[in-house]
ROSE-4610 file (N, C-alpha, C; in Angstrom, 1 decimal, always signed):
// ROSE-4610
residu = [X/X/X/X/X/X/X/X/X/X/X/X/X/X/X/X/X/X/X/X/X/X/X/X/X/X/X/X/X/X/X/X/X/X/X/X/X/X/X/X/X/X/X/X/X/X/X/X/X/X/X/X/X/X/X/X/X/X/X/X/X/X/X/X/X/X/X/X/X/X/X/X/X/X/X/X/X/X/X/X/X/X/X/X/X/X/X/X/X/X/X/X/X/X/X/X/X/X/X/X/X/X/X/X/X/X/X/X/X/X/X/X/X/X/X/X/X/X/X/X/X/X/X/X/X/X/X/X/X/X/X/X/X/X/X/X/X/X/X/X/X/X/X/X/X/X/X/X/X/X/X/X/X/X/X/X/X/X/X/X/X/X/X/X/X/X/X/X/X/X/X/X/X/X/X/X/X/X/X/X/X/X/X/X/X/X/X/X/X/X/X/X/X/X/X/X/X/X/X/X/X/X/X/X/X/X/X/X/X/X/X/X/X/X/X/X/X/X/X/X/X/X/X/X/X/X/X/X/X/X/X/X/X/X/X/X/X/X/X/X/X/X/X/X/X/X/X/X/X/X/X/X/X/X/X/X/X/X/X/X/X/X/X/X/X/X/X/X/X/X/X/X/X/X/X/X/X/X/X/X/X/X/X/X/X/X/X/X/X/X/X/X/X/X/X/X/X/X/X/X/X/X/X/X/X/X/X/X/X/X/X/X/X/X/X/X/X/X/X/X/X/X/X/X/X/X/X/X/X/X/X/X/X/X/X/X/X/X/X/X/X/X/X/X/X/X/X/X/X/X/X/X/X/X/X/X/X/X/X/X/X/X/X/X/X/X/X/X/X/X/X/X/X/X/X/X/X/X/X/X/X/X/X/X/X/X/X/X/X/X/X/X/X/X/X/X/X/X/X/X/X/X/X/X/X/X/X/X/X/X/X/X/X/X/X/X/X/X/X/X/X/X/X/X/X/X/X/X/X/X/X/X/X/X/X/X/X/X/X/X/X/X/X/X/X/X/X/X/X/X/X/X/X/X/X/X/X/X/X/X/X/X/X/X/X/X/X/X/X/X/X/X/X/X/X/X/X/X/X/X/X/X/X/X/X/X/X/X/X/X/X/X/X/X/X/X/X/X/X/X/X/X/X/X/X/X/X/X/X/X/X/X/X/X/X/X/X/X/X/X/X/X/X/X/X]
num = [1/1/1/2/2/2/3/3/3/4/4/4/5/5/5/6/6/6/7/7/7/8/8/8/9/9/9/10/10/10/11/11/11/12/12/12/13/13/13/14/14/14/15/15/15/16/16/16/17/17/17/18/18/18/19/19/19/20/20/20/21/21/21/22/22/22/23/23/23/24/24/24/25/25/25/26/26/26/27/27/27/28/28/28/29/29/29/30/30/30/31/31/31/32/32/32/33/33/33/34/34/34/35/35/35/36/36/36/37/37/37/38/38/38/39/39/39/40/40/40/41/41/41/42/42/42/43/43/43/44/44/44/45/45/45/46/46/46/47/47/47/48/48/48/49/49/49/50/50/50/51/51/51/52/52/52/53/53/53/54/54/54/55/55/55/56/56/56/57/57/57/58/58/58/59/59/59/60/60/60/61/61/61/62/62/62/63/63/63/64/64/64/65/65/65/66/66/66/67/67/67/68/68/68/69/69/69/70/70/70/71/71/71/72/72/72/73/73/73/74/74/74/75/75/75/76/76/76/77/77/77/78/78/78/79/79/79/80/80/80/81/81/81/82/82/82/83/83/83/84/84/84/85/85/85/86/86/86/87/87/87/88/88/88/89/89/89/90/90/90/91/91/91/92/92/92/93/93/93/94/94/94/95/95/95/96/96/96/97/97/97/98/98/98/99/99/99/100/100/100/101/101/101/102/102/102/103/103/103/104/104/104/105/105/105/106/106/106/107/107/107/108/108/108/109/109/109/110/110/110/111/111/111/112/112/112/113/113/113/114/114/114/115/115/115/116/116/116/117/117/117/118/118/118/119/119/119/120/120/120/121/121/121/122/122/122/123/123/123/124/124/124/125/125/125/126/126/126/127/127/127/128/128/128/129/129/129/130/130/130/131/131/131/132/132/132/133/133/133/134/134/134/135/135/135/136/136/136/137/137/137/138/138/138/139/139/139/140/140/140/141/141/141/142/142/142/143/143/143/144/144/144/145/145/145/146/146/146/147/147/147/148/148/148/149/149/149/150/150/150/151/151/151/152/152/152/153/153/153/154/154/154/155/155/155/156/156/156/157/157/157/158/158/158/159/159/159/160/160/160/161/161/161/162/162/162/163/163/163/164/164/164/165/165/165/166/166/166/167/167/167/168/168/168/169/169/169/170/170/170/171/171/171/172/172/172/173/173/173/174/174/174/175/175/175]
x = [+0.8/+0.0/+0.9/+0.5/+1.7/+0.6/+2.5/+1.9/+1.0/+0.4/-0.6/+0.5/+0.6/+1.5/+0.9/+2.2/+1.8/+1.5/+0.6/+0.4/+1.7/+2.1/+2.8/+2.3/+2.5/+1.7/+2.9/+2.7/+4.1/+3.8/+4.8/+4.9/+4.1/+3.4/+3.0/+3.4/+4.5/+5.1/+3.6/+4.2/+3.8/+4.0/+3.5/+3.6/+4.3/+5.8/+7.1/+6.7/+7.3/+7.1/+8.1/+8.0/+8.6/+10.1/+10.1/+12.1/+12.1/+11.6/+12.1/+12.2/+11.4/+11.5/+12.4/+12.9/+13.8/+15.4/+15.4/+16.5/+16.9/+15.6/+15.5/+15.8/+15.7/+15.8/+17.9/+18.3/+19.8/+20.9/+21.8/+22.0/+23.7/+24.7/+25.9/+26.7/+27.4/+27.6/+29.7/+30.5/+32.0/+32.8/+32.3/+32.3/+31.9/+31.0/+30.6/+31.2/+31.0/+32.0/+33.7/+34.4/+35.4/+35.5/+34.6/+34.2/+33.9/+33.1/+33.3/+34.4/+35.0/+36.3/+36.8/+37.1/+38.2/+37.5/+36.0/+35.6/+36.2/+35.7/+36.6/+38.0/+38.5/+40.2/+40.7/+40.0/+39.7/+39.5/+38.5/+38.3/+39.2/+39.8/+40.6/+42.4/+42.4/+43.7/+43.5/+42.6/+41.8/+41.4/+41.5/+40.8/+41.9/+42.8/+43.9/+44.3/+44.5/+44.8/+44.3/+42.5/+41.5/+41.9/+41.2/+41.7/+42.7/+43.9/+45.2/+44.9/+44.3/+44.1/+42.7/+41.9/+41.0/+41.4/+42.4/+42.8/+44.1/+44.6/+45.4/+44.8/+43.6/+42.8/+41.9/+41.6/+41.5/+42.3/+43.5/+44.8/+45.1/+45.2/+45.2/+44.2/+42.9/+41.4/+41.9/+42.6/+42.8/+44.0/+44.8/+46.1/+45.8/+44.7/+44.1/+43.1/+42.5/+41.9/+42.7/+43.7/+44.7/+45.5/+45.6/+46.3/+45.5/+43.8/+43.3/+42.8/+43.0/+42.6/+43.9/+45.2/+46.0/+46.5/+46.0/+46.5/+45.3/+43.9/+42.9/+43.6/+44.5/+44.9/+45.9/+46.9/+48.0/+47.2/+45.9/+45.3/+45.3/+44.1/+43.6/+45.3/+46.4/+47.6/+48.0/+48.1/+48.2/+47.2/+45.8/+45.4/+45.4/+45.4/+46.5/+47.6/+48.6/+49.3/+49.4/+48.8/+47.8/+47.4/+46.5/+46.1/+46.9/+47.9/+48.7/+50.0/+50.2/+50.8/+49.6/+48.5/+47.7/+47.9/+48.3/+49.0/+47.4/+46.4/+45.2/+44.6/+44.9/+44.3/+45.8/+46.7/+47.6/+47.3/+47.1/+47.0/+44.9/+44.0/+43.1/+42.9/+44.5/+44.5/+45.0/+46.1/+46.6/+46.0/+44.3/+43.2/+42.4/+42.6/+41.4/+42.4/+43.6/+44.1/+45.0/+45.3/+46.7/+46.4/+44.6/+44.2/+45.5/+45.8/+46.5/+45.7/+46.4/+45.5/+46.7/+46.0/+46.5/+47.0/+47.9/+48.2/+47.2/+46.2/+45.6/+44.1/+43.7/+42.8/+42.7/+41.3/+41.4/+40.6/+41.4/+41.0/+39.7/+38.8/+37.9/+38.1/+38.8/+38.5/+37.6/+36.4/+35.4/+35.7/+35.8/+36.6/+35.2/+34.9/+33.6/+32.6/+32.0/+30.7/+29.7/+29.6/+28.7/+28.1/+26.8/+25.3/+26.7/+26.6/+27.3/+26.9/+27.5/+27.1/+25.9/+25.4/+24.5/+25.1/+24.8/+25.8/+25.9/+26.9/+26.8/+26.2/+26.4/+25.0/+26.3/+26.3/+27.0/+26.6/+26.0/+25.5/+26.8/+27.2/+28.3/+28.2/+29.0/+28.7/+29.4/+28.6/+27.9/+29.6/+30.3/+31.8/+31.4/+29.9/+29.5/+28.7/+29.7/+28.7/+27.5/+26.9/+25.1/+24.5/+24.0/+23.4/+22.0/+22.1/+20.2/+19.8/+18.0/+17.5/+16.8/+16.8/+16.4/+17.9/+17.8/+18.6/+18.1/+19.1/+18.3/+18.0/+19.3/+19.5/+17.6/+17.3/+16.2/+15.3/+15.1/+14.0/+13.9/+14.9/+15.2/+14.2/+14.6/+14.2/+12.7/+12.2/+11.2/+10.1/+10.7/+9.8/+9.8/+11.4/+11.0/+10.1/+10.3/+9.0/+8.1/+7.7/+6.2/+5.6/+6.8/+5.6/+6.2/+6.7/+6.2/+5.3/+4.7/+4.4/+2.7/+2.4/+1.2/+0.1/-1.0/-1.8/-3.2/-2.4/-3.0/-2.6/-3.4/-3.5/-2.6/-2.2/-1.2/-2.0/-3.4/-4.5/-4.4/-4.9/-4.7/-3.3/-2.4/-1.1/-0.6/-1.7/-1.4/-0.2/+0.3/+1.4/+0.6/+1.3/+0.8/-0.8/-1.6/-2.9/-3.2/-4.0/-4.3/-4.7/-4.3/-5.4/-6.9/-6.8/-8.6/-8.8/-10.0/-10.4/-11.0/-10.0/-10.7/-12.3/-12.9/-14.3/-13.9/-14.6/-14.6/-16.1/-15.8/-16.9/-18.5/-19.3/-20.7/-21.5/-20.6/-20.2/-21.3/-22.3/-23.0/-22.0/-22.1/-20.9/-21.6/-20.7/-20.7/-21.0/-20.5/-20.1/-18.8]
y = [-1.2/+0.0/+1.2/+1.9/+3.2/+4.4/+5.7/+6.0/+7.3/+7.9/+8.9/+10.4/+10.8/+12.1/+13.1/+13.9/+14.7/+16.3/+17.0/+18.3/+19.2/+20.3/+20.9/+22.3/+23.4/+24.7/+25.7/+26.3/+27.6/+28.6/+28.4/+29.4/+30.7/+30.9/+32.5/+33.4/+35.0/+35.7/+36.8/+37.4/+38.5/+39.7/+40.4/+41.7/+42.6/+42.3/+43.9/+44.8/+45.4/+46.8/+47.8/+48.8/+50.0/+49.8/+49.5/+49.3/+47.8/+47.2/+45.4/+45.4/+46.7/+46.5/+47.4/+48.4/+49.2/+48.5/+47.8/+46.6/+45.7/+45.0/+43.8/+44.6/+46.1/+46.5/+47.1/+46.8/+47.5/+46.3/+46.6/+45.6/+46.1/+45.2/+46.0/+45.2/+45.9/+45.6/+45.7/+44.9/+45.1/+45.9/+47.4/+48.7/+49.5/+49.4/+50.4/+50.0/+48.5/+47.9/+48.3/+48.7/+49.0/+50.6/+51.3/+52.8/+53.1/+52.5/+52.5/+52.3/+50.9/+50.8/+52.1/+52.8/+54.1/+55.1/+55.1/+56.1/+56.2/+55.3/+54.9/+54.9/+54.7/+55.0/+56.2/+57.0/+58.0/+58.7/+59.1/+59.3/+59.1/+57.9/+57.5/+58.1/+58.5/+59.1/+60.7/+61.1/+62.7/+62.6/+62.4/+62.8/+63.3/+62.9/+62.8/+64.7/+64.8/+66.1/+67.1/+66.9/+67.9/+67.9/+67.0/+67.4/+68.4/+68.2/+69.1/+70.6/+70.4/+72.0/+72.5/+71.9/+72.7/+72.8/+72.6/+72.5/+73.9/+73.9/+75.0/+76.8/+76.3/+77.5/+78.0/+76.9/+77.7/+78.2/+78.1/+78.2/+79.7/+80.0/+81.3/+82.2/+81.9/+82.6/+82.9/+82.2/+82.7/+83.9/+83.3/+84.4/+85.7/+85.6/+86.9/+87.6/+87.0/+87.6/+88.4/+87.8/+88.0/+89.3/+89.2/+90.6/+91.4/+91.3/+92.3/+93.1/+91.9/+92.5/+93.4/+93.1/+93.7/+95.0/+95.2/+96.2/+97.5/+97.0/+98.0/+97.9/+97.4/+97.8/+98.8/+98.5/+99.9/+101.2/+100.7/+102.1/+102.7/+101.9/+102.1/+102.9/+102.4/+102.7/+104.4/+104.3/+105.5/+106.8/+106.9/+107.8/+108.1/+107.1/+107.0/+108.4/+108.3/+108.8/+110.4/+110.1/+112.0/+112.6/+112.0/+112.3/+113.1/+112.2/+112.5/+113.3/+113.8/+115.2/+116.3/+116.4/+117.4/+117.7/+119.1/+119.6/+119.8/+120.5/+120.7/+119.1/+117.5/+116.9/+116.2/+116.7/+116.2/+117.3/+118.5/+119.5/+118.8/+118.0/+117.3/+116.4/+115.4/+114.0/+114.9/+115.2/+116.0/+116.3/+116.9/+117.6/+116.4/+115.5/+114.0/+113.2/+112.8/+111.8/+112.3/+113.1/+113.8/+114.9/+114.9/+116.0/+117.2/+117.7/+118.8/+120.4/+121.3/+122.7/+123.8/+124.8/+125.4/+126.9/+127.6/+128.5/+129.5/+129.7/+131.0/+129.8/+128.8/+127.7/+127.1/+126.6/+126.3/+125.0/+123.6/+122.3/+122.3/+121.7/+121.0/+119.4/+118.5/+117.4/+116.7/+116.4/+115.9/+114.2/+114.3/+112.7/+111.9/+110.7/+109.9/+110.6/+111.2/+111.4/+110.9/+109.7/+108.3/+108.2/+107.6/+107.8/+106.2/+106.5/+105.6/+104.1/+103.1/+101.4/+101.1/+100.2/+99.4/+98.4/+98.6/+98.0/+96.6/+95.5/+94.2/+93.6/+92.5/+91.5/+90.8/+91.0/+91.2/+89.4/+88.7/+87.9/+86.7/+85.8/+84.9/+84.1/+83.3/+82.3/+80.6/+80.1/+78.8/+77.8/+77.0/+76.4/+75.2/+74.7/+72.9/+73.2/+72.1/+71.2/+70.8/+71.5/+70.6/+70.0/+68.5/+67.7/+67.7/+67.7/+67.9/+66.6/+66.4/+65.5/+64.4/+65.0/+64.4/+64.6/+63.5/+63.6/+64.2/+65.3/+66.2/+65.5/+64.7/+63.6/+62.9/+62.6/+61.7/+62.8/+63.4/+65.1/+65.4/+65.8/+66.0/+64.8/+63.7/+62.6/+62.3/+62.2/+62.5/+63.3/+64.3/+66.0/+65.8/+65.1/+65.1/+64.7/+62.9/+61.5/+62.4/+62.9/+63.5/+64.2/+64.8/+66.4/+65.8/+64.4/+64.1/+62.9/+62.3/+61.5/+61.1/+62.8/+63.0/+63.3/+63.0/+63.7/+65.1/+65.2/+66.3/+67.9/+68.8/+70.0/+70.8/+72.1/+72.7/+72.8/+73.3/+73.8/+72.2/+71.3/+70.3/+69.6/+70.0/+69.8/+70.6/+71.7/+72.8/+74.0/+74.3/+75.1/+76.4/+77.3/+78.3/+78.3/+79.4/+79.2/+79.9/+79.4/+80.4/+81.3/+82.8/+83.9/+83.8/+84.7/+84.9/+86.1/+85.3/+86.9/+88.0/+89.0/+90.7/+91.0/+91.3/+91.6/+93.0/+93.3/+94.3/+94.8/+96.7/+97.2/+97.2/+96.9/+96.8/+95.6/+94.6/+93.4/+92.3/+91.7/+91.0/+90.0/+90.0/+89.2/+87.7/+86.6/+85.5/+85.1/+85.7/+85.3/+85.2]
z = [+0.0/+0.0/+0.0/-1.0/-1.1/-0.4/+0.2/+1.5/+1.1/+1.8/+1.4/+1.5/+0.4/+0.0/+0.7/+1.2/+2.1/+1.6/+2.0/+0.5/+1.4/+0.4/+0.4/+1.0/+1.8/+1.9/+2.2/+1.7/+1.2/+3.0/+4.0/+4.7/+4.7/+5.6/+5.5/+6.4/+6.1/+6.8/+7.3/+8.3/+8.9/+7.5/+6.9/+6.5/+7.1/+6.4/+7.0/+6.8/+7.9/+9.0/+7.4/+8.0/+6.7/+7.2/+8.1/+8.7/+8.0/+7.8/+7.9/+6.0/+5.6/+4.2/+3.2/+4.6/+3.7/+4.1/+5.4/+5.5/+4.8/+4.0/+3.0/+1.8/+1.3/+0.4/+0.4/+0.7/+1.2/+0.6/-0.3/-1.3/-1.2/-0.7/-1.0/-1.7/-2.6/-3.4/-3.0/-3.8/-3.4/-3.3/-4.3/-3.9/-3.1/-3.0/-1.4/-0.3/-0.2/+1.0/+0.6/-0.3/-0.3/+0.0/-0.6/-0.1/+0.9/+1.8/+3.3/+3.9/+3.7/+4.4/+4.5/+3.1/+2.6/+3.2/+3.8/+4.4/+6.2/+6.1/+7.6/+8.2/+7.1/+7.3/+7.1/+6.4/+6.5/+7.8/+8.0/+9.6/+10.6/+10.2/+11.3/+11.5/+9.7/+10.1/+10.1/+9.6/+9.8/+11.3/+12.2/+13.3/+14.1/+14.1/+15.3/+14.8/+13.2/+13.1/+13.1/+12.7/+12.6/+14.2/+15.3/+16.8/+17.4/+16.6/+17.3/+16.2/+15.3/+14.3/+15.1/+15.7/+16.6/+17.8/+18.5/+19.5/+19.4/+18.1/+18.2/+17.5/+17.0/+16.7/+18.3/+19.1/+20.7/+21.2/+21.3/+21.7/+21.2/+20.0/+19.0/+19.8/+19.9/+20.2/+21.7/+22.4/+24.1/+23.5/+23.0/+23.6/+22.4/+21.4/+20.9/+22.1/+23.0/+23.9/+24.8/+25.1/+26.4/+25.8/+24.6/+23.9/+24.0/+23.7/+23.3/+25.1/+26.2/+27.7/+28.1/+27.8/+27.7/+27.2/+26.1/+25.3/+26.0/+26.2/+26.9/+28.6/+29.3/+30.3/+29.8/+29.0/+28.8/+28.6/+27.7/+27.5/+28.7/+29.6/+30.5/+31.5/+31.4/+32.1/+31.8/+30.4/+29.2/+30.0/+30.2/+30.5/+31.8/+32.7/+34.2/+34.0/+33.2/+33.3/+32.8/+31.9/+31.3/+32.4/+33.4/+34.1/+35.2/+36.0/+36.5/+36.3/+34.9/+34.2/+34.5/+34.6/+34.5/+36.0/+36.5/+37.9/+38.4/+37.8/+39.0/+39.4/+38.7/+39.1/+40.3/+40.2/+41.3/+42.1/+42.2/+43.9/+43.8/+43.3/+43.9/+44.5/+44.0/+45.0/+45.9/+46.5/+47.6/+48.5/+47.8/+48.8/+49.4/+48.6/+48.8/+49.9/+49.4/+49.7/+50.9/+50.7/+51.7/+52.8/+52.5/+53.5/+53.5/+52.1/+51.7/+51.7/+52.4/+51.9/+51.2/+50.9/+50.4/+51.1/+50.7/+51.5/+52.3/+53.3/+53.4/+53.5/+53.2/+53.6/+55.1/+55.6/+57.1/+56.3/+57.0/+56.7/+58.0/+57.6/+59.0/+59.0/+59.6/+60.3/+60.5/+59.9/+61.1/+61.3/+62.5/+63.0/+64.0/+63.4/+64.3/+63.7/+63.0/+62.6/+62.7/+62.8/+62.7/+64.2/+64.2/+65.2/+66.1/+67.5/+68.3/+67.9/+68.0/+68.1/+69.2/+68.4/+68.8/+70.3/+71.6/+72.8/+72.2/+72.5/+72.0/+73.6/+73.0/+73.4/+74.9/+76.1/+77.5/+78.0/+77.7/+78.4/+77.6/+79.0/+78.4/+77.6/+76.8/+76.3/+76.7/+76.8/+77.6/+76.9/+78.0/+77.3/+77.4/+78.0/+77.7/+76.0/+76.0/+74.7/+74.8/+73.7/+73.8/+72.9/+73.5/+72.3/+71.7/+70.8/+70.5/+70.6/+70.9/+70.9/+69.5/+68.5/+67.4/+66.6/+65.5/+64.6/+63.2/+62.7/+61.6/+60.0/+60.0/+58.9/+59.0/+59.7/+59.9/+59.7/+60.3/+60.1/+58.7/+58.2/+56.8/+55.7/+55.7/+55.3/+55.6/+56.3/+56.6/+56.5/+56.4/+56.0/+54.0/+53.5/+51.9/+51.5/+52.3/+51.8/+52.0/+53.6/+53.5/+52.5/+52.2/+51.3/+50.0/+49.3/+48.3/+48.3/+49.0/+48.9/+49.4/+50.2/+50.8/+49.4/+49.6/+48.9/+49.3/+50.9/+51.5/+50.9/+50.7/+50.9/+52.1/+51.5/+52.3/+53.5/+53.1/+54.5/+56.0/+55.1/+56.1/+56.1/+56.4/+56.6/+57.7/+57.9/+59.0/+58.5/+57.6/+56.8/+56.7/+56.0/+55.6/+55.6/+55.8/+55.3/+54.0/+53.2/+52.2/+52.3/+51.5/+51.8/+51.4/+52.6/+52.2/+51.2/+50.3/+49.3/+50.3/+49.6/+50.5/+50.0/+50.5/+50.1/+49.1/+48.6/+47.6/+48.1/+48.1/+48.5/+47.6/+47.8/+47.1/+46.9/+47.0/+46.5/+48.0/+47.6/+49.0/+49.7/+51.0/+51.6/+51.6/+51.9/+51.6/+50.2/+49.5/+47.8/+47.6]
């Protein structure tokens, strides 16, 4: 008795996704795989030097900065010194700085002008050590979890209270 043939049924796939079919669609060929390699060796020997030529263009950018904070301090030096050739602004530091007068001039002094100090605070201070009774580490931790993890209102939490609305004049009360 010959045996009963078994039928044949062709696999049925899932319908690919837009990635599974632009994957299946991607074909390389011995050139591109050689053009990538050369893209990559590339890269690889370009990197080390683009690195040190961006590394010496920051380099350039600082010590052009440091010239240009420089060169505005000599200015800054430069008119310093203008200054101090001009004789009425040297007999003005003299008057400012040197409490300098001039011939036939009465200087006034006024020395302490200022409303007396506030007396300081007379009572000693305590040479024992004192320990507190709670630990704050734990307080701390405790007070975070709470106020994240509550779903109470600031009112019943006892905190701040909300304001109350001000009545507005004309306006019936209890609205």
């Amino acid at each position: 008795m010959p045996k009963p043939r078994t039928q044949r049924v062709a696999p049925s796939f899932e319908e690919p996704t837009g990635t599974g079919r632009w994957l299946r669609g991607l074909h390389f060929s011995a050139f591109s795989l050689v053009m990538m390699g050369a893209v990559v060796l590339a890269v690889v020997i370009l990197a080390p030097s683009l690195q040190a030529f961006l590394a010496q263009r920051q380099q350039i950018a600082d010590q052009q900065k440091a010239v240009q904070e420089l060169s505005a301090q000599v200015d800054a030096l430069k008119e310093q010194r203008a200054r101090w050739n001009d004789p009425s602004y040297i007999r003005a530091q003299a008057r400012d700085r040197l409490y300098y007068v001039m011939p036939g001039e009465v200087s006034y002094l006024v020395i302490d002008d200022r409303a007396p100090a506030a007396k300081a605070d007379t009572t000693p201070v305590s040479s024992k050590l004192q320990k507190t009774k709670t630990d704050w580490m734990d307080s701390l931790f405790g007070s975070l979890m709470g106020a994240g993890l509550t779903d109470a209102t600031p009112a019943q939490l006892g905190g701040t209270p909300a304001p109350s609305p001000t009545p507005t004049p004309g306006a019936p009360a209890g609205k």
